[in-house]
BALOBA-1460 file (C-alpha; in Angstrom, 3 decimals):
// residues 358
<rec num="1" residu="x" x="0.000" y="0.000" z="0.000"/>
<rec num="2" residu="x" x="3.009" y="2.444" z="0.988"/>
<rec num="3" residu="x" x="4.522" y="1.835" z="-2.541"/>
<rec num="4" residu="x" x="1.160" y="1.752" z="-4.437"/>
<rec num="5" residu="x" x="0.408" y="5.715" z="-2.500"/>
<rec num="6" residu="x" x="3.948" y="6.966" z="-3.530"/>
<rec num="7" residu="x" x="4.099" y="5.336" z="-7.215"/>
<rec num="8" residu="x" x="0.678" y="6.802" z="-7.572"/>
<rec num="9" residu="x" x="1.980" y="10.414" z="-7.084"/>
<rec num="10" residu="x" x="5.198" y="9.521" z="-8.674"/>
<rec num="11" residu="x" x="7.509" y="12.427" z="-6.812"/>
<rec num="12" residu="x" x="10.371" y="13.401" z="-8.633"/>
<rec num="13" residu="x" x="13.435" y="15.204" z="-6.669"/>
<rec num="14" residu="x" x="12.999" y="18.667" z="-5.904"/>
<rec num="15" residu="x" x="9.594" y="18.839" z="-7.219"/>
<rec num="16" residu="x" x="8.103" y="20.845" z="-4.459"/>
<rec num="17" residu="x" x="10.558" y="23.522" z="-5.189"/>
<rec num="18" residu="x" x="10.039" y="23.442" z="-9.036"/>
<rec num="19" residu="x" x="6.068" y="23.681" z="-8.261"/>
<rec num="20" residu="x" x="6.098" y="26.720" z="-6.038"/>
<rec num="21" residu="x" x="7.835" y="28.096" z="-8.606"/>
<rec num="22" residu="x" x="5.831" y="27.974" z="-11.266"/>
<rec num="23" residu="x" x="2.840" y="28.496" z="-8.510"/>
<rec num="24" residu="x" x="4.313" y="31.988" z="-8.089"/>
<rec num="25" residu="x" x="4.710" y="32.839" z="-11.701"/>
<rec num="26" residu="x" x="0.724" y="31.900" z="-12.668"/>
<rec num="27" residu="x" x="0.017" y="33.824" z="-9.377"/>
<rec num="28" residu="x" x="1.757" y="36.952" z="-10.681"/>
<rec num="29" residu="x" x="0.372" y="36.179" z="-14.109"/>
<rec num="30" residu="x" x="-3.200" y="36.098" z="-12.217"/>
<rec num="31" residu="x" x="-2.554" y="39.406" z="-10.657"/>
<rec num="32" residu="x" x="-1.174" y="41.344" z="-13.637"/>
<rec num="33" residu="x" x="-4.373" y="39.974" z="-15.845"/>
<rec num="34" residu="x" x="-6.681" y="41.418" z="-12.987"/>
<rec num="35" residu="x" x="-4.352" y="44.917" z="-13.124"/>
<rec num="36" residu="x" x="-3.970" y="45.317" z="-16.821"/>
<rec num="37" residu="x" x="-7.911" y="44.148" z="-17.149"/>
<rec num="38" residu="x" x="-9.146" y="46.886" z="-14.790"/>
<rec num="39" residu="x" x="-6.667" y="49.501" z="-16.714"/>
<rec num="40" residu="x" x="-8.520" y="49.143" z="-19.459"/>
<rec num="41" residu="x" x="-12.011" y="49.148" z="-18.621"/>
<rec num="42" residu="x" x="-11.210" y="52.479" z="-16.465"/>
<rec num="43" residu="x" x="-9.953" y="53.472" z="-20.066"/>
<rec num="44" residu="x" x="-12.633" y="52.036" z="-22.380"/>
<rec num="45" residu="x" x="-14.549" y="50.361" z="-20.051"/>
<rec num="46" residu="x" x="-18.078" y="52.162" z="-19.779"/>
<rec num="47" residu="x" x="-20.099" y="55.781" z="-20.660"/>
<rec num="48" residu="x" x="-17.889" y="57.077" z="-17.880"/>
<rec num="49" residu="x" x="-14.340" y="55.803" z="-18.974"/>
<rec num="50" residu="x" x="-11.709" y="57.984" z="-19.058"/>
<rec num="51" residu="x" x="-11.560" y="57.884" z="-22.500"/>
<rec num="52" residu="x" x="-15.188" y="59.270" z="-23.649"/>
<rec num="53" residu="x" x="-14.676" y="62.085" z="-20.832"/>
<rec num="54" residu="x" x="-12.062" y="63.319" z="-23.386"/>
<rec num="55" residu="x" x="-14.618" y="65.307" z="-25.962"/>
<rec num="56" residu="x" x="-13.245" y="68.716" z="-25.672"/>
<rec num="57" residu="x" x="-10.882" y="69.801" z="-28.571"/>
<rec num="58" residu="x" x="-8.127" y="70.895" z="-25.787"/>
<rec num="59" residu="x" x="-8.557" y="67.228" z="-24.564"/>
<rec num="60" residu="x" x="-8.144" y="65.597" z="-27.929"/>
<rec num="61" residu="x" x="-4.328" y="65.147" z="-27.612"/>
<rec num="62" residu="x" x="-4.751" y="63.895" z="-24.568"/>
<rec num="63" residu="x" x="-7.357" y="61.219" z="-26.113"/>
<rec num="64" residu="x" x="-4.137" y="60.435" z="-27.981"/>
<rec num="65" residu="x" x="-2.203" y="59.391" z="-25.565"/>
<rec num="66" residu="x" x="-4.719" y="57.220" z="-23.615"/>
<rec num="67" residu="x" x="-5.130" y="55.749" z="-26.848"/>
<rec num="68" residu="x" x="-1.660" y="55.011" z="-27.118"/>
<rec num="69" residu="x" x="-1.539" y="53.871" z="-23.361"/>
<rec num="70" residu="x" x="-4.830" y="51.212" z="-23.663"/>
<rec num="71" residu="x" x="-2.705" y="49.762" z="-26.835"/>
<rec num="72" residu="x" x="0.033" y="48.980" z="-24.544"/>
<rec num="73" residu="x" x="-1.587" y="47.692" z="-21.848"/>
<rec num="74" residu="x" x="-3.693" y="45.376" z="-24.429"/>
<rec num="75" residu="x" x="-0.429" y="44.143" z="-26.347"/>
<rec num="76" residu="x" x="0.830" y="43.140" z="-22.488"/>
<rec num="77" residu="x" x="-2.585" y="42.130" z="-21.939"/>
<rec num="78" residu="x" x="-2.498" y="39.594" z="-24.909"/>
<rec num="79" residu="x" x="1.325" y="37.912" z="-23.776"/>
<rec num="80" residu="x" x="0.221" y="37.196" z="-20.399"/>
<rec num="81" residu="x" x="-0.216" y="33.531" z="-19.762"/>
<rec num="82" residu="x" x="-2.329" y="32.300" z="-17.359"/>
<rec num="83" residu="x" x="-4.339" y="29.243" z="-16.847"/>
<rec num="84" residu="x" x="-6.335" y="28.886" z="-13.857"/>
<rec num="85" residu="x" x="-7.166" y="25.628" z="-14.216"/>
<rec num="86" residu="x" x="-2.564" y="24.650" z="-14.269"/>
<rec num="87" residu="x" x="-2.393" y="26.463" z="-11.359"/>
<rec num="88" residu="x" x="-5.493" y="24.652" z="-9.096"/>
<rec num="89" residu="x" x="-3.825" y="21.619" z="-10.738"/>
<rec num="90" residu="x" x="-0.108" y="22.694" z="-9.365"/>
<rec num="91" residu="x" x="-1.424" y="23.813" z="-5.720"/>
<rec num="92" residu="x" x="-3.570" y="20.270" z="-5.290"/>
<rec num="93" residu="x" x="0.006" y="18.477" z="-6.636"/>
<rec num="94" residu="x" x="1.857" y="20.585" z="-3.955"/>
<rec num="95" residu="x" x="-0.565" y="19.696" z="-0.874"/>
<rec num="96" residu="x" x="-0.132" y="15.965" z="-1.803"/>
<rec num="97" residu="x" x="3.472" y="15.697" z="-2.187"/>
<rec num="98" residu="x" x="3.934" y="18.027" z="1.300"/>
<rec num="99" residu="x" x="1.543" y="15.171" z="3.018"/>
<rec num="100" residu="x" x="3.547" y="12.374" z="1.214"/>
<rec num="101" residu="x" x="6.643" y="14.202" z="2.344"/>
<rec num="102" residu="x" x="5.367" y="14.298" z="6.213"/>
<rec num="103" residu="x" x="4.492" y="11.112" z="6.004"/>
<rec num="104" residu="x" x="7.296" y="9.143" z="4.988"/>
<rec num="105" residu="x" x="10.228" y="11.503" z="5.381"/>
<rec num="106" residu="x" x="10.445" y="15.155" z="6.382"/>
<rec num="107" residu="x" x="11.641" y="15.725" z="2.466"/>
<rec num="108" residu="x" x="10.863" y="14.093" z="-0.937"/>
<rec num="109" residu="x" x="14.615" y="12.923" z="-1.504"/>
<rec num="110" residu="x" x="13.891" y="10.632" z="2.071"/>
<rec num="111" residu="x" x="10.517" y="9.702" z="-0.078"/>
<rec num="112" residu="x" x="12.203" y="8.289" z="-2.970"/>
<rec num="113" residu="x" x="15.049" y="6.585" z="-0.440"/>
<rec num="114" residu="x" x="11.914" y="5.270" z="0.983"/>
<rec num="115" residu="x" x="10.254" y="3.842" z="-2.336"/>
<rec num="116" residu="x" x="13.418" y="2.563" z="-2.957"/>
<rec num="117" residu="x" x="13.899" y="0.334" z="-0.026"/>
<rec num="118" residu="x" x="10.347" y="-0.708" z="-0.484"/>
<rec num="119" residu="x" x="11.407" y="-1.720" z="-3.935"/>
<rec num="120" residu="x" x="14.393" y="-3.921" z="-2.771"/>
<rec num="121" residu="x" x="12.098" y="-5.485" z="-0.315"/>
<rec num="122" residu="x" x="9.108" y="-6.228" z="-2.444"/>
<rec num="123" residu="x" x="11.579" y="-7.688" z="-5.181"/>
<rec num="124" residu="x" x="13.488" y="-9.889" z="-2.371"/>
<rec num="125" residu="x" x="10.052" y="-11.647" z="-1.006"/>
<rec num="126" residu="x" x="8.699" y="-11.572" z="-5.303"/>
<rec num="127" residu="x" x="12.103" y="-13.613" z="-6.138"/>
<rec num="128" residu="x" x="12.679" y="-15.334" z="-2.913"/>
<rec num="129" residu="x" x="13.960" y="-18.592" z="-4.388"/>
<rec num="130" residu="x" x="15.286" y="-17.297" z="-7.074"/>
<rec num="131" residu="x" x="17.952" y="-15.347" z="-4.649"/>
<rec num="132" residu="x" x="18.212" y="-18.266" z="-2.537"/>
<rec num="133" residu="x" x="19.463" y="-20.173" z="-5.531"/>
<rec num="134" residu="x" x="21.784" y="-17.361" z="-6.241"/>
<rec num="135" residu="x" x="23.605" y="-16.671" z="-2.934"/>
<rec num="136" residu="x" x="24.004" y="-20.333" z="-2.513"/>
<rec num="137" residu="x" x="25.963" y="-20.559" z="-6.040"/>
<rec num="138" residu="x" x="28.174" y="-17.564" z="-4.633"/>
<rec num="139" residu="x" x="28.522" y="-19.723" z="-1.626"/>
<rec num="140" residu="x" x="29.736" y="-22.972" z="-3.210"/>
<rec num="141" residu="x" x="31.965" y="-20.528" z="-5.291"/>
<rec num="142" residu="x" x="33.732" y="-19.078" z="-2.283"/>
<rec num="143" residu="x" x="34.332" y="-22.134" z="-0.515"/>
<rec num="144" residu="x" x="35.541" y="-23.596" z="-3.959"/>
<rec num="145" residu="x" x="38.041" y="-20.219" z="-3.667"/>
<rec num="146" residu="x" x="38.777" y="-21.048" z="0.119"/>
<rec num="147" residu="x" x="39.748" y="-24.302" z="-0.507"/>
<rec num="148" residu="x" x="41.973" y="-24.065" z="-2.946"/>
<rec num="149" residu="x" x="43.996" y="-21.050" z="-1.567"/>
<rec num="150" residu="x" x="44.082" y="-22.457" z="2.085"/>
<rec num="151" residu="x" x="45.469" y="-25.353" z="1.002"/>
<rec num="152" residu="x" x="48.070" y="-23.518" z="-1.307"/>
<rec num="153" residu="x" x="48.857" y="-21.496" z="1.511"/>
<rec num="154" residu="x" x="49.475" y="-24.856" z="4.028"/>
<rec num="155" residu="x" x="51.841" y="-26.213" z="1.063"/>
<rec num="156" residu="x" x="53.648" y="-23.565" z="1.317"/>
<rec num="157" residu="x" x="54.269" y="-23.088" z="4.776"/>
<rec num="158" residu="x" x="55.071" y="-26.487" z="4.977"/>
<rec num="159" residu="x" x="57.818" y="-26.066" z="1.896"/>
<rec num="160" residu="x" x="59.557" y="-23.708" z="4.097"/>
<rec num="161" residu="x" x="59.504" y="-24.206" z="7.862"/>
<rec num="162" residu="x" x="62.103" y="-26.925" z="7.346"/>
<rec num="163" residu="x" x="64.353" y="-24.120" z="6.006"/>
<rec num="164" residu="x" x="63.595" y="-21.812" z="8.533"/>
<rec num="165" residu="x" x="63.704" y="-23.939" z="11.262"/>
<rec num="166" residu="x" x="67.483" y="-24.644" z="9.867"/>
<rec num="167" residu="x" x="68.236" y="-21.016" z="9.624"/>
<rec num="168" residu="x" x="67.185" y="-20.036" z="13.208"/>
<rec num="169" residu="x" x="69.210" y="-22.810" z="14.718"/>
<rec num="170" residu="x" x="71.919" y="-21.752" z="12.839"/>
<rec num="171" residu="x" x="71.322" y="-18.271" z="14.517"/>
<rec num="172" residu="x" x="70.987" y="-19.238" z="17.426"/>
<rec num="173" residu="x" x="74.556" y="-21.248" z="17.343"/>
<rec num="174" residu="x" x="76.270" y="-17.525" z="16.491"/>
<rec num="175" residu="x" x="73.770" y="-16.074" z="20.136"/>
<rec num="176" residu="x" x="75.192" y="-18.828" z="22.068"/>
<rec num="177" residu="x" x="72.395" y="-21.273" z="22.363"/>
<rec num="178" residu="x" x="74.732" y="-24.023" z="20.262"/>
<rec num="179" residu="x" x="72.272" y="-27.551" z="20.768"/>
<rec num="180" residu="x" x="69.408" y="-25.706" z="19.470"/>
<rec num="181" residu="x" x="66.702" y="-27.912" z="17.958"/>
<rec num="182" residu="x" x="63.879" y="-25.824" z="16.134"/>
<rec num="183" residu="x" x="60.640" y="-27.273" z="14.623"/>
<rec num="184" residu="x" x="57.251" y="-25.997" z="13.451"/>
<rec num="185" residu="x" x="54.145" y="-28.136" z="14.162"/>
<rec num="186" residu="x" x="51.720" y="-27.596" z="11.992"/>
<rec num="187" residu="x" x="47.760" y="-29.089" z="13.220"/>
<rec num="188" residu="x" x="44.791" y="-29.190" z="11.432"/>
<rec num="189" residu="x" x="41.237" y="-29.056" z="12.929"/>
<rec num="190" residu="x" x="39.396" y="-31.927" z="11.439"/>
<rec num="191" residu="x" x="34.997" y="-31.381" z="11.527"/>
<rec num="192" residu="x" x="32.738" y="-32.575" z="9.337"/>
<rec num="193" residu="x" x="31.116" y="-29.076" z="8.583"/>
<rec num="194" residu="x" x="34.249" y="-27.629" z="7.779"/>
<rec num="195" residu="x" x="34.990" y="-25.722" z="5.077"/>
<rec num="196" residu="x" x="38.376" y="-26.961" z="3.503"/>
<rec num="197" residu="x" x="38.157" y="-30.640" z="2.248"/>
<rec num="198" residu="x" x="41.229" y="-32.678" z="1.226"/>
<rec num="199" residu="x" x="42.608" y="-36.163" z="1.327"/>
<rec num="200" residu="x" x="38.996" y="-37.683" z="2.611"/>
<rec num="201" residu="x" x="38.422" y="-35.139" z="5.459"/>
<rec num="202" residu="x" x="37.144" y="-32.098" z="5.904"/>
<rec num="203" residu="x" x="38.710" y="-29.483" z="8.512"/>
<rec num="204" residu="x" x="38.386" y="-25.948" z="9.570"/>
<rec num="205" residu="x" x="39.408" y="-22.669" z="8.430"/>
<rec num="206" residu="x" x="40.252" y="-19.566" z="10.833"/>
<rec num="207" residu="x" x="41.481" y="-16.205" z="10.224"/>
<rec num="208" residu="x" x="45.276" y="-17.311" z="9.264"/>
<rec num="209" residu="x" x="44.201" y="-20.175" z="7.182"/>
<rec num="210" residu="x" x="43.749" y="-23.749" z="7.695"/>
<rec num="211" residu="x" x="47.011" y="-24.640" z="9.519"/>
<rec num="212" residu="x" x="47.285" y="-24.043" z="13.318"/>
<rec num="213" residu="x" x="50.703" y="-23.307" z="13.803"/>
<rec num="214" residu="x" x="53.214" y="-23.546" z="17.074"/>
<rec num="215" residu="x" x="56.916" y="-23.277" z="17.434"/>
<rec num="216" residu="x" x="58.613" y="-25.566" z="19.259"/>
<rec num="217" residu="x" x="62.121" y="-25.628" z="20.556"/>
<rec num="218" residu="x" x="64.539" y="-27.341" z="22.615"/>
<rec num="219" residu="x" x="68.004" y="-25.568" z="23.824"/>
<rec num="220" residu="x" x="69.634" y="-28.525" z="25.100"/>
<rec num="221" residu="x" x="70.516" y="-32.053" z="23.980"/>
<rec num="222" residu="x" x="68.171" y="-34.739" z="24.885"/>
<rec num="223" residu="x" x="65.462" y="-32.237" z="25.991"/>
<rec num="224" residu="x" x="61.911" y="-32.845" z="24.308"/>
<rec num="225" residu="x" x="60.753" y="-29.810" z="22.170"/>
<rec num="226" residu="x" x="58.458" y="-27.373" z="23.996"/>
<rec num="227" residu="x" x="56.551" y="-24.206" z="22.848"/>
<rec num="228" residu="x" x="57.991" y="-21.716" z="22.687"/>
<rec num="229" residu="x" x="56.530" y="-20.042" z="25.318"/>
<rec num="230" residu="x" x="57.024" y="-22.521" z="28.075"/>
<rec num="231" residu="x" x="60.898" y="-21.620" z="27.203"/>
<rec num="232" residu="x" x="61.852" y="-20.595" z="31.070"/>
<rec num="233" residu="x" x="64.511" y="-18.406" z="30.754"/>
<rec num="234" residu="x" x="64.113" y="-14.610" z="29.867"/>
<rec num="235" residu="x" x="67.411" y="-14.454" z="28.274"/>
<rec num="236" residu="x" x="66.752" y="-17.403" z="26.238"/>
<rec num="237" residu="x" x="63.570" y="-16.288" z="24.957"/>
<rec num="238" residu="x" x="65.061" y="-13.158" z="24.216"/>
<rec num="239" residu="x" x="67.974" y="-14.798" z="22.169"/>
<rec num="240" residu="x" x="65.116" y="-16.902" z="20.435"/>
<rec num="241" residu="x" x="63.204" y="-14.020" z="19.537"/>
<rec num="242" residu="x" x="65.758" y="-12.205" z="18.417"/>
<rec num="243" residu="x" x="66.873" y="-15.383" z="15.843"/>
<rec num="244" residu="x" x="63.421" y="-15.424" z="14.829"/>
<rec num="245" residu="x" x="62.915" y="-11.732" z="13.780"/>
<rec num="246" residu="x" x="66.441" y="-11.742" z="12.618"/>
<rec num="247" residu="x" x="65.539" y="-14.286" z="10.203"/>
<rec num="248" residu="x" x="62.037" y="-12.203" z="9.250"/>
<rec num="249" residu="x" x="63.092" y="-9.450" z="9.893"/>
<rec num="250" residu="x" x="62.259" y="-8.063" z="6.265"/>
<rec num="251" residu="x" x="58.683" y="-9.453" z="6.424"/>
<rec num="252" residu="x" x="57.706" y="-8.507" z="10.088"/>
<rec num="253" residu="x" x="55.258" y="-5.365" z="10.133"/>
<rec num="254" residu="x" x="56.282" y="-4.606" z="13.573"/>
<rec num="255" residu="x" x="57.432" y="-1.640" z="14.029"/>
<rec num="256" residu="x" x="58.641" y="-1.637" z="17.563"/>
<rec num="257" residu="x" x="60.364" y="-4.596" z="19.382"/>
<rec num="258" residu="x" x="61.826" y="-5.078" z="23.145"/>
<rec num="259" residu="x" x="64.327" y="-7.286" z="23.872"/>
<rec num="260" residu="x" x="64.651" y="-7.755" z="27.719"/>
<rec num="261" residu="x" x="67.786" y="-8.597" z="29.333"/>
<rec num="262" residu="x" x="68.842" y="-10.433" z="26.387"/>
<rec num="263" residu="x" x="72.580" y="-10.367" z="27.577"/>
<rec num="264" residu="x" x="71.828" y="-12.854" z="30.467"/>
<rec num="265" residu="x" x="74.424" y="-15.791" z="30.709"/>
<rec num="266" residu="x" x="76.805" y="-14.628" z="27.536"/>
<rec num="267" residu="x" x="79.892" y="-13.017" z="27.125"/>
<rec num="268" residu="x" x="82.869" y="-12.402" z="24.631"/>
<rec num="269" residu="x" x="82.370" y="-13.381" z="21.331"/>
<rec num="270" residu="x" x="78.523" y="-13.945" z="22.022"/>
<rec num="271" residu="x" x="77.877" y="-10.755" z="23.423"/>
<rec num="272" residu="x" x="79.478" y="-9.413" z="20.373"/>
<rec num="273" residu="x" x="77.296" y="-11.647" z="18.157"/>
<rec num="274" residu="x" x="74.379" y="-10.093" z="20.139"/>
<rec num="275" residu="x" x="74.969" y="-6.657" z="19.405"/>
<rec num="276" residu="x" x="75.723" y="-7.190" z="16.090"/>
<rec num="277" residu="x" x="72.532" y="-9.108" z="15.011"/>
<rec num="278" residu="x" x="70.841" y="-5.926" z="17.248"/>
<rec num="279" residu="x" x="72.390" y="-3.821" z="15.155"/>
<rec num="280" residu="x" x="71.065" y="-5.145" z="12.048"/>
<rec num="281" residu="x" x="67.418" y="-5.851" z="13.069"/>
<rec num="282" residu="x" x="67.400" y="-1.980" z="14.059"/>
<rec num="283" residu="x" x="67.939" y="-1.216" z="10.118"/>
<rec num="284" residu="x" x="64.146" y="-2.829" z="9.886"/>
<rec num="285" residu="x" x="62.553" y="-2.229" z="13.139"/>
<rec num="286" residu="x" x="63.003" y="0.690" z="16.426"/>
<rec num="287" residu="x" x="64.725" y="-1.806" z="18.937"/>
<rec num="288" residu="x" x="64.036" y="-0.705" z="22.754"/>
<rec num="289" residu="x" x="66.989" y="-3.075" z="24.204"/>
<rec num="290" residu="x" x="67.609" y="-2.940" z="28.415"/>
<rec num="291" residu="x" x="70.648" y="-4.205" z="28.569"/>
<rec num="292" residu="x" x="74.546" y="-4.919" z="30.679"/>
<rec num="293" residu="x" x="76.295" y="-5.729" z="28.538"/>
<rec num="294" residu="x" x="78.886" y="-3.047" z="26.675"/>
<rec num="295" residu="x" x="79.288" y="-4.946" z="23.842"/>
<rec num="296" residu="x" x="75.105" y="-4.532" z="22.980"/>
<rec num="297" residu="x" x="75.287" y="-0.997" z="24.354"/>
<rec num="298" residu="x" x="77.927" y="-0.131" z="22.273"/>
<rec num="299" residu="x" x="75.716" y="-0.189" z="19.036"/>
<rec num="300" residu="x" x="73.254" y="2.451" z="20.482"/>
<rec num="301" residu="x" x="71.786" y="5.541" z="18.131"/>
<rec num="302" residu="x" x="70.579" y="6.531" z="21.424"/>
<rec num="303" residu="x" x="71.887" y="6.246" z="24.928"/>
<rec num="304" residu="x" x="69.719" y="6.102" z="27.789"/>
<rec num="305" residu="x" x="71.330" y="5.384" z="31.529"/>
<rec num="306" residu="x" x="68.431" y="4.195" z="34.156"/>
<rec num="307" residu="x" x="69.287" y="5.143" z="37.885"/>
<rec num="308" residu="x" x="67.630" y="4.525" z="40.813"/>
<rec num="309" residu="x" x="68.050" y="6.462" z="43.977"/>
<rec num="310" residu="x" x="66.638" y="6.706" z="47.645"/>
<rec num="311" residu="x" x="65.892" y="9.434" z="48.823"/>
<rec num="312" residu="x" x="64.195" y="9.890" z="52.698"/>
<rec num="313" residu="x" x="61.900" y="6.887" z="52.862"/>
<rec num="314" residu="x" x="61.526" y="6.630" z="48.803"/>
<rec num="315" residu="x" x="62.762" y="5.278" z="45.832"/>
<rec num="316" residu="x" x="63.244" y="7.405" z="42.721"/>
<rec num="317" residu="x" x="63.925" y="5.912" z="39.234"/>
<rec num="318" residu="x" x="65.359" y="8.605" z="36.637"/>
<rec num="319" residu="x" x="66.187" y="8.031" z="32.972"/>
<rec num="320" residu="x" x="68.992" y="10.303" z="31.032"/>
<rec num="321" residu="x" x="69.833" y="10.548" z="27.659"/>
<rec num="322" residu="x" x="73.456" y="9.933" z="27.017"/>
<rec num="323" residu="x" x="75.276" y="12.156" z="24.855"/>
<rec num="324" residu="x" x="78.575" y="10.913" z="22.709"/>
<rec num="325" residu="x" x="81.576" y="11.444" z="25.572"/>
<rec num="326" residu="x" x="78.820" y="10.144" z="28.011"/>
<rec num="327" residu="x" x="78.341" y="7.060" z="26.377"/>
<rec num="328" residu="x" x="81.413" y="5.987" z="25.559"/>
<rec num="329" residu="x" x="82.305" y="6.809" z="29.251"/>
<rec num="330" residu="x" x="79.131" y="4.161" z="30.293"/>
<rec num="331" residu="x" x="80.269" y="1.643" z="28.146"/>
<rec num="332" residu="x" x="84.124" y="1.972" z="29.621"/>
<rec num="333" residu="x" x="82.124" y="1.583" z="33.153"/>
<rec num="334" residu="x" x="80.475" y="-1.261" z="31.706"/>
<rec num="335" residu="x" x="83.525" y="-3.345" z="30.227"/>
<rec num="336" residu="x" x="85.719" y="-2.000" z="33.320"/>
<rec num="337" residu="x" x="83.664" y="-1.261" z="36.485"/>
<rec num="338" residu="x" x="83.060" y="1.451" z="38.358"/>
<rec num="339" residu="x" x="87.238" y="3.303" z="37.827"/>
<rec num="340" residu="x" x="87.227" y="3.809" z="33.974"/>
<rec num="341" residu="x" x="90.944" y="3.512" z="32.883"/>
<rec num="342" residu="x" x="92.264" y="4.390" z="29.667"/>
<rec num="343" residu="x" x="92.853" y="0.635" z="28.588"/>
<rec num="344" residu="x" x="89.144" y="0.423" z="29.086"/>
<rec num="345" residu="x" x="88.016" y="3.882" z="27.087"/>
<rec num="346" residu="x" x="89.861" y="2.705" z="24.596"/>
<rec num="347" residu="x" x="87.926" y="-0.591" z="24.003"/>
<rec num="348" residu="x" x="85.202" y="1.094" z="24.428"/>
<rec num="349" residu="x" x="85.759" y="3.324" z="21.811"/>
<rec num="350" residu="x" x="86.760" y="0.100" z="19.347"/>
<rec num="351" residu="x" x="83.519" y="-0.918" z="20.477"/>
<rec num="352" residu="x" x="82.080" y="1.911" z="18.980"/>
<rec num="353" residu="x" x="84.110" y="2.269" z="16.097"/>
<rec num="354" residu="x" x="82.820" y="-1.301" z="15.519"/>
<rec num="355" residu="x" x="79.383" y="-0.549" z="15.599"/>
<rec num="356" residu="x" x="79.488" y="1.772" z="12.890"/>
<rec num="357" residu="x" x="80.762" y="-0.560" z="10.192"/>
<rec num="358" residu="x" x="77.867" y="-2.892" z="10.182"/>
């Protein structure tokens, strides 16, 4: 019934506007027939127009110029256009389409937004099945998609976690965790409704594909493999982290990483290692790195020396930002202890030095 009242009036956008507007010109028209029509019968009209008041001989010119006048207004008269009938026609159109408009809207663009909806509706229920059909053919054309691209995806995980797994235990050898063993597990969730079918069986898909992956590791001989995040030590995890995204590094979209107290247990030519696989992961990613070591602090762009100190009954924490001669004197502190010597400013300063070649 709602779309049967609006088609009936058939509103087109704007229309009220455009019908007041012509409204107001047939109303002037109106007004300037009544005017120019009561001109001329005060000219011509009757026994007492102007114009047969004008006998006298000292009037006749000015019979002239009324003449002249009444042909004016007449030629006006005649190019006035104005149908009474249009404009009864225009206001009735205008009172319908303003109780239309309050009615479904508040304005006749909300009207045909309205209809239009209607439309969509009416059309669903009039070719129910026939859209049934439809979005079950996109359906079956989706999952058709899904399944082939999760399982590409799957192969090709699986192609290369043996390589990386070989390539983190590798670095992890150079950050001192030498009887590394690294393996991805890759599970499947098997249901009958899923959506991915292959081999027989059917399984699920999430948000990252089909495969559930987990890491697993073990950093000693004749451990078992573990996740990766039952690894117990921070330091370790740090290490194993830092493999990982040294490894991805180009790949990763993160832009910030923290490595906590990564230095715990090495030394030497480890330490070194460290700092230098720090150094490179920075080119890709802002590195926040707490560390003691001097050979990781060395490879800074920015210093920053955390102090606490009591003071009364509490404990304040400052921060400071290093600049050059300060942090080559914390990283002397760091390789020599609390005395800095020259010996030890001086390897700190090949420390430095070092840094900036990678």
């Amino acid at each position: 019934m709602q779309l049967k009242e609006i088609n009936s009036l058939n509103p087109q956008p704007n229309e009220i506007e455009t019908l007041l507007t012509e409204e107001k010109i047939l109303e002037n028209s109106e007004a300037l027939l009544r005017d120019t029509t009561k001109l001329d019968e005060i000219l011509y009209g009757d026994d007492n127009s102007i114009h047969n008041q004008l006998f006298a001989s000292h009037l006749l010119d000015c019979r002239s110029v009324i003449d002249d006048v009444n042909q004016h207004v007449q030629s006006y008269q005649s190019k006035i256009e104005f149908n009474p009938i249009h404009l009864e026609e225009l206001r009735e159109r205008s009172v319908a389409l303003n109780q239309l408009r309050k009615k479904y809207g508040g304005s006749l663009e909300q009207v045909l937004a309205y209809k239009e909806k209607i439309e969509k509706e009416v059309s669903l229920v009039e070719n129910f099945d026939e859209e049934i059909a439809k979005l079950k053919n996109e359906i079956a054309n989706i999952r058709l998609r899904l399944n082939e691209r999760a399982l590409q995806l799957s192969f090709k995980r699986q192609e290369v976690a043996s390589q990386l797994s070989h390539l983190i235990e590798l670095k992890l050898k150079e950050l001192g965790i030498a009887n590394s063993t690294f393996h991805v597990d890759f599970k499947k969730s098997e249901n009958i409704n899923g959506d991915v079918s292959f081999e027989g069986k059917t399984y699920e898909v999430n948000a990252s594909g089909l495969d559930t992956i987990e890491f697993l590791i073990s950093t000693n001989i004749g451990e078992s493999l573990k996740p990766l995040i039952k690894v117990a030590s921070g330091g370790e995890i740090s290490r194993i982290m830092l493999a990982i995204k040294s490894i991805l590094a180009k790949s990763s979209q993160l832009p910030v990483l923290v490595f906590d107290e990564i230095d715990t247990g090495i030394s030497g030519k480890i330490a070194q290692a460290v700092g230098f696989s720090l150094k490179k992961l920075s080119n890709y990613h802002q590195l926040i790195v707490i560390t003691h070591l001097p050979q990781v602090a060395a490879m800074k762009e920015t210093h920053f020396r955390v102090e606490k100190s009591i003071q009364g009954e509490r404990t304040y924490t400052t921060v400071k930002q290093l600049s050059d001669a300060e942090h080559e004197a914390e990283v002397a502190t760091l390789l020599a202890g609390a005395t800095i010597t020259e010996a030890s400013l001086r390897s700190a300063k090949e420390l430095i030095h070092a840094s900036r070649n990678i």
